[in-house]
N, C-alpha and C positions, 0 to 999 in steps of 0.2 A: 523654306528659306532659300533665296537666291544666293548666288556666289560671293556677291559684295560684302553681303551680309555674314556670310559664314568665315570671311577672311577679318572681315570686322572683330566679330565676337574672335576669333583666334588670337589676333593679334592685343586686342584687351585681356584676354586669358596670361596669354606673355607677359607682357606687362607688370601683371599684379605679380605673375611667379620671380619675374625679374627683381620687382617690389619685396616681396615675403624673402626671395635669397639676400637682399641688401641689409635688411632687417635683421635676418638671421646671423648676418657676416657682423654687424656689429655689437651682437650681444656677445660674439666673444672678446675673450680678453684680447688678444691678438689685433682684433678690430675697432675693440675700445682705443688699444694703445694708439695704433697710424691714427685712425678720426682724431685724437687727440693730437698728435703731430700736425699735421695736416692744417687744423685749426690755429697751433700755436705757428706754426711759419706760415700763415695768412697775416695773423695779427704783426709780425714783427716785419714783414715784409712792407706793409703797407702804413707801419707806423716810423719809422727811420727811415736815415736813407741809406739806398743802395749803390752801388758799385756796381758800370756797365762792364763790360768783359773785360775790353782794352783798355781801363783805368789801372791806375799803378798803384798800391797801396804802400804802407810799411809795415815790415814784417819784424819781429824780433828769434833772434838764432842765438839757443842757447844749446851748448857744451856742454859737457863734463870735463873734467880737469885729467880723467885718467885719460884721455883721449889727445892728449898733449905733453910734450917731454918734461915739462914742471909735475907731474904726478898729482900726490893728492897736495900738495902745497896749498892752492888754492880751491873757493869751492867748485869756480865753473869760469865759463865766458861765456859774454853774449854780445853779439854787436845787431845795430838793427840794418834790413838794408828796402830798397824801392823794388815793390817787383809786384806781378799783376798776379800770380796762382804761390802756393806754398811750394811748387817743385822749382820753379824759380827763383823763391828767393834762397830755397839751399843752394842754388849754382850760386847765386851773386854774393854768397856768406861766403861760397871758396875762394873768392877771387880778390874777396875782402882784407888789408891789412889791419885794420885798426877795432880789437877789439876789446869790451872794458870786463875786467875784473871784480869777478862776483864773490861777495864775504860770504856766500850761504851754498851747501852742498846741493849740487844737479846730478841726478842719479841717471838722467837719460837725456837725450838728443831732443829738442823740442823746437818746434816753430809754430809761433802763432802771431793774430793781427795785435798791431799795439795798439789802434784803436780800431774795438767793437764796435762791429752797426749796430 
C-alpha cells in the first residue's frame, strides 16, 4: 500500500468513528433532548418571522405590588415599553411613568414579548 492510500483508508476509518460517536451521542437522553431542540428552533425559525438585532420590540414589565408603597392593596403593575433585548426594556420600565393596575396577584418580577414570534 502506497502513502495516499494508507492516509485514505485512515481518514475513512475517522470518519465512521466520527460516525459511530454521533450515533452513540444521540442515543442518549441528553442527546435526544438538544437533537430535539435543535430541530424545534429550526422549525420555528424558518416558519415565522424573526426579529433582526437592531429591531425594537414590545416588552411587557410586570411588578409586584409589594415592590411599591401601596403594598399588597393591589395585585401587581405592568406597563409595556419599546426596546430591542429584555435588559432594555427593564431600564426603559424605570424611566417609565404610566403604569396599569393589575386585579390578579404577581408573585415575581417578569418581563416578556407581548407579541411571540
Amino acid at each position: 500500500m502506497n502513502q495516499s492510500n494508507k492516509k485514505k483508508k485512515k481518514a475513512e476509518t475517522q470518519l465512521k468513528i466520527n460516525q459511530l460517536d454521533e450515533m452513540l451521542w444521540r442515543s442518549t437522553p441528553l442527546g435526544k433532548f438538544l437533537s430535539s431542540i435543535k430541530k424545534d428552533t429550526a422549525k420555528i425559525s424558518r416558519s415565522g418571522p424573526t426579529t433582526t438585532k437592531n429591531e425594537k420590540r414590545s416588552w411587557v414589565v410586570r411588578i409586584p405590588s409589594a415592590f411599591v408603597f401601596t403594598g399588597s392593596k393591589t395585585g401587581g403593575f405592568q406597563t409595556v415599553v419599546k426596546a430591542e433585548t429584555q435588559d432594555q426594556a427593564w431600564d426603559e420600565a424605570a424611566k417609565c411613568n404610566e403604569w396599569e393596575i393589575l386585579d390578579f396577584f404577581i408573585s415575581h418580577m417578569k418581563v416578556f414579548p407581548q407579541d411571540p414570534l
